[in-house]
Backbone as CSV, one residue per row, in Angstrom:
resi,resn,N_x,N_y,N_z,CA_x,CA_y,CA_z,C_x,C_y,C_z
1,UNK,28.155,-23.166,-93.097,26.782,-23.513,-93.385,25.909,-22.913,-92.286
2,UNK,24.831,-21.426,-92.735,24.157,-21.180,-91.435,22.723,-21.694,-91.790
3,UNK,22.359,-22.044,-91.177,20.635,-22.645,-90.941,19.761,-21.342,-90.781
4,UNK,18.780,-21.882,-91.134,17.294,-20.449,-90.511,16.844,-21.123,-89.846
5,UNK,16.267,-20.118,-89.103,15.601,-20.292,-87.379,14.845,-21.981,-88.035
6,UNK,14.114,-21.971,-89.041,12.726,-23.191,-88.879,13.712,-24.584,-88.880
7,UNK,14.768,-24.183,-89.630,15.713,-25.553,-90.315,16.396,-25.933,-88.783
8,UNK,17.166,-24.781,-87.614,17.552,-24.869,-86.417,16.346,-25.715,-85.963
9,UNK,15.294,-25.059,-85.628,13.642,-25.742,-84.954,13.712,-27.031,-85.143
10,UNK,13.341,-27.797,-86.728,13.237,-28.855,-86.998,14.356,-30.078,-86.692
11,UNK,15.720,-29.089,-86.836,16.782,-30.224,-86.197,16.892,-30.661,-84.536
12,UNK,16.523,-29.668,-83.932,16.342,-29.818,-82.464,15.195,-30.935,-82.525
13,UNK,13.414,-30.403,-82.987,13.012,-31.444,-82.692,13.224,-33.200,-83.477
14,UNK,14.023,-33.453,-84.467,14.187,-34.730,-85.125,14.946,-35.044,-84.183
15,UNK,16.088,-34.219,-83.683,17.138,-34.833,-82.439,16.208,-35.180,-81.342
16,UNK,15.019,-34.589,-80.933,14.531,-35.155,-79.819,13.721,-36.610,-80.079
17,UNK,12.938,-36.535,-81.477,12.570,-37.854,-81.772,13.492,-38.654,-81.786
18,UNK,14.607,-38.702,-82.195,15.038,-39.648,-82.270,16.027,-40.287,-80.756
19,UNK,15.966,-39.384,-79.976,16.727,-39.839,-78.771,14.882,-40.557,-78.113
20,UNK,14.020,-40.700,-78.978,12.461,-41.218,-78.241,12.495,-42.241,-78.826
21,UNK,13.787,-42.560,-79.724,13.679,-44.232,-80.825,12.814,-43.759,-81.867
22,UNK,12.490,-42.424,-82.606,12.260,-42.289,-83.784,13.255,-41.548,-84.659
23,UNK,13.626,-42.586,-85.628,14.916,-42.346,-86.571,14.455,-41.406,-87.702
24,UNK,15.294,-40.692,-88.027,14.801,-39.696,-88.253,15.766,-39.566,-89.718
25,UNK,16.058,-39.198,-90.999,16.558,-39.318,-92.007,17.577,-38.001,-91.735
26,UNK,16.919,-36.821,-91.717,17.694,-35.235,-91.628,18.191,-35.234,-90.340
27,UNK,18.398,-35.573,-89.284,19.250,-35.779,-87.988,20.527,-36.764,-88.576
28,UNK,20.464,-37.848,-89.284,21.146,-38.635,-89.769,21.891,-37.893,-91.077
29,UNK,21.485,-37.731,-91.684,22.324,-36.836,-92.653,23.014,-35.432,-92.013
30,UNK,22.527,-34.802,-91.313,23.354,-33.929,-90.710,24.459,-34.317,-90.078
31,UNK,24.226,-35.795,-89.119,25.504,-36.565,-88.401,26.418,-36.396,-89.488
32,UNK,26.487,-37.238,-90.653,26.987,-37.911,-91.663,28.127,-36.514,-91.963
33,UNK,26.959,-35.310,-92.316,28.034,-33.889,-93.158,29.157,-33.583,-91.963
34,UNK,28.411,-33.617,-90.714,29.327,-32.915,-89.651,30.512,-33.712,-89.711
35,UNK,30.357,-35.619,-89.586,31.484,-35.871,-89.423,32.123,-36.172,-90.548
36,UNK,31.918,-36.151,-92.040,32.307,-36.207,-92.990,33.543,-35.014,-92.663
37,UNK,32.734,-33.626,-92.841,33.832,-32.591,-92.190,34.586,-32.378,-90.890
38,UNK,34.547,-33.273,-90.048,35.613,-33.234,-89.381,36.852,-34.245,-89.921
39,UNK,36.277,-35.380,-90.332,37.217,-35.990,-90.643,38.409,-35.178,-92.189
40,UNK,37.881,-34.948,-92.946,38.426,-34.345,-94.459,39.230,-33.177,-93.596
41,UNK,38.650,-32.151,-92.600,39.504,-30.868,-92.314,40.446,-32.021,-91.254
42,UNK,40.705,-33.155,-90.739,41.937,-33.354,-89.822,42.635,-34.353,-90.779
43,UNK,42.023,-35.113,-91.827,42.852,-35.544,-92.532,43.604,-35.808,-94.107
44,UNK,42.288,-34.463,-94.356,42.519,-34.059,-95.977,41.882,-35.268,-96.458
45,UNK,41.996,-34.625,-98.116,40.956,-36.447,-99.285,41.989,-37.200,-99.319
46,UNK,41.691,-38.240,-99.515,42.491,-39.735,-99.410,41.895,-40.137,-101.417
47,UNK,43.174,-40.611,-101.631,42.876,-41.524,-102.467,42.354,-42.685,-102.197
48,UNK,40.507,-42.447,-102.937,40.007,-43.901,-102.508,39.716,-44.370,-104.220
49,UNK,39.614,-45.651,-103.871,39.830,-46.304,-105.120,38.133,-47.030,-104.896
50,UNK,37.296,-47.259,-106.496,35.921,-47.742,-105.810,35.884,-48.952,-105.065
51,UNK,36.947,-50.093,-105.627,37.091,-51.173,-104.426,36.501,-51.217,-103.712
52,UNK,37.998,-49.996,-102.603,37.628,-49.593,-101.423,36.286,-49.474,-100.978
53,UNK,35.535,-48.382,-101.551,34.136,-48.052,-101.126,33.388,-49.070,-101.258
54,UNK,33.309,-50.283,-102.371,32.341,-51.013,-102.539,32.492,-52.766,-101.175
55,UNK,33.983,-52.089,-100.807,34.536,-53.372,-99.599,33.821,-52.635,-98.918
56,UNK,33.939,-51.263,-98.105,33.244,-51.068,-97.393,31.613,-50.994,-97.226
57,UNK,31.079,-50.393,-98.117,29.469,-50.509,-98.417,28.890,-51.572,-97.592
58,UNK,29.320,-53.058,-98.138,28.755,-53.867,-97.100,28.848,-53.880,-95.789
59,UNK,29.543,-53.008,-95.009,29.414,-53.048,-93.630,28.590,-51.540,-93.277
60,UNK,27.899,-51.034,-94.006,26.927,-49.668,-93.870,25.919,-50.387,-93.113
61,UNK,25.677,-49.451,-91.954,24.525,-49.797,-91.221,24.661,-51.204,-90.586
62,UNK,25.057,-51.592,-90.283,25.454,-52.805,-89.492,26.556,-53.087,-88.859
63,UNK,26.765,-54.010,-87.602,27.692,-54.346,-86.616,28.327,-54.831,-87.047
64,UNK,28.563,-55.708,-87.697,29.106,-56.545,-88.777,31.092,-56.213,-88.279
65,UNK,31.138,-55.477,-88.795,32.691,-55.077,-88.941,33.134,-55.029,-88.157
66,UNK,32.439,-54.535,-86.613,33.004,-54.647,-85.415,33.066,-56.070,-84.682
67,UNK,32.958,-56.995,-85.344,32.734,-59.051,-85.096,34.099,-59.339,-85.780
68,UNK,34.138,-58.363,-86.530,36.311,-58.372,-87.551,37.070,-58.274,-87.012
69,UNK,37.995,-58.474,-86.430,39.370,-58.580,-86.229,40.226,-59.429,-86.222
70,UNK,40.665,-58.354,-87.715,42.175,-59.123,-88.217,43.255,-59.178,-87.661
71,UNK,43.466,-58.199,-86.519,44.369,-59.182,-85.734,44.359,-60.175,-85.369
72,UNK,43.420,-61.299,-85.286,43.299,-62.217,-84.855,43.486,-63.172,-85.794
73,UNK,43.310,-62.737,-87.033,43.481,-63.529,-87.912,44.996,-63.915,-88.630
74,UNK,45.080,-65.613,-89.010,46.617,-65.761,-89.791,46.563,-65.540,-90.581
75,UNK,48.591,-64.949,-90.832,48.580,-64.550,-91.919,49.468,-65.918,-92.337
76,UNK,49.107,-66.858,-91.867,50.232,-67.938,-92.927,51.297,-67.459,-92.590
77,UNK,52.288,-68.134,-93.441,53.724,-67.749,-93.484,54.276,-66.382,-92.959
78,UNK,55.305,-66.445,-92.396,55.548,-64.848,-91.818,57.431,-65.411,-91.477
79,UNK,58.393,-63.897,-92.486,59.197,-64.311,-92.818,59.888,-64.022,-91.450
80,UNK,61.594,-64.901,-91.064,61.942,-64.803,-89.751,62.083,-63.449,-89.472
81,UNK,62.271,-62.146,-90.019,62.590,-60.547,-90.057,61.080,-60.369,-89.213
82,UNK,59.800,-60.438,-90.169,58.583,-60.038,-89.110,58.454,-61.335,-87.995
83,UNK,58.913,-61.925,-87.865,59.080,-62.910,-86.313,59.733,-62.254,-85.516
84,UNK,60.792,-61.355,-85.968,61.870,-60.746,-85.104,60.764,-59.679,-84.573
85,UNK,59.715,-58.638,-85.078,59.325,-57.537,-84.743,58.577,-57.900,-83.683
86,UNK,57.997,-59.202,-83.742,56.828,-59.400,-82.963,57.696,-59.774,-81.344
87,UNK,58.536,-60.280,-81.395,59.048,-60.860,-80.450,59.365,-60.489,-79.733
């Protein structure tokens, strides 16, 4: 993907607004493609099922998910074989 000089221009300055606390939509969507493509070229498409996407959706844009951890959470019953792993 090559940019023209004005599209380069405009991303430099939205990156500077927004490191001034003005959020900026096209700085944010550019994040999004770049790391969309890093992630797909190190780990190829995944079968996602919409579930998935619609479990995740609710944690878009919010801290939320990082207040989660299921490690911490029981799982109830746990047979003596996974007692053995933990131990």
């Amino acid at each position: 993907m090559e940019l023209t000089q004005s599209e380069r221009l405009a991303l430099i300055k939205n990156a500077h607004l927004a490191t001034q606390g003005t959020i900026n939509q096209l700085v944010e969507n550019f994040v999004e493609e770049v790391k969309t493509e890093e992630v797909i070229g190190e780990n190829g498409l995944f079968n996602v099922a919409n579930a998935d996407i619609e479990d995740e959706k609710q944690f878009l844009h919010s801290d939320v998910a990082e207040d989660i951890d299921e490690e911490d959470e029981d799982m109830g019953v746990v047979s003596d074989q996974m007692k053995g792993v933990y131990s």
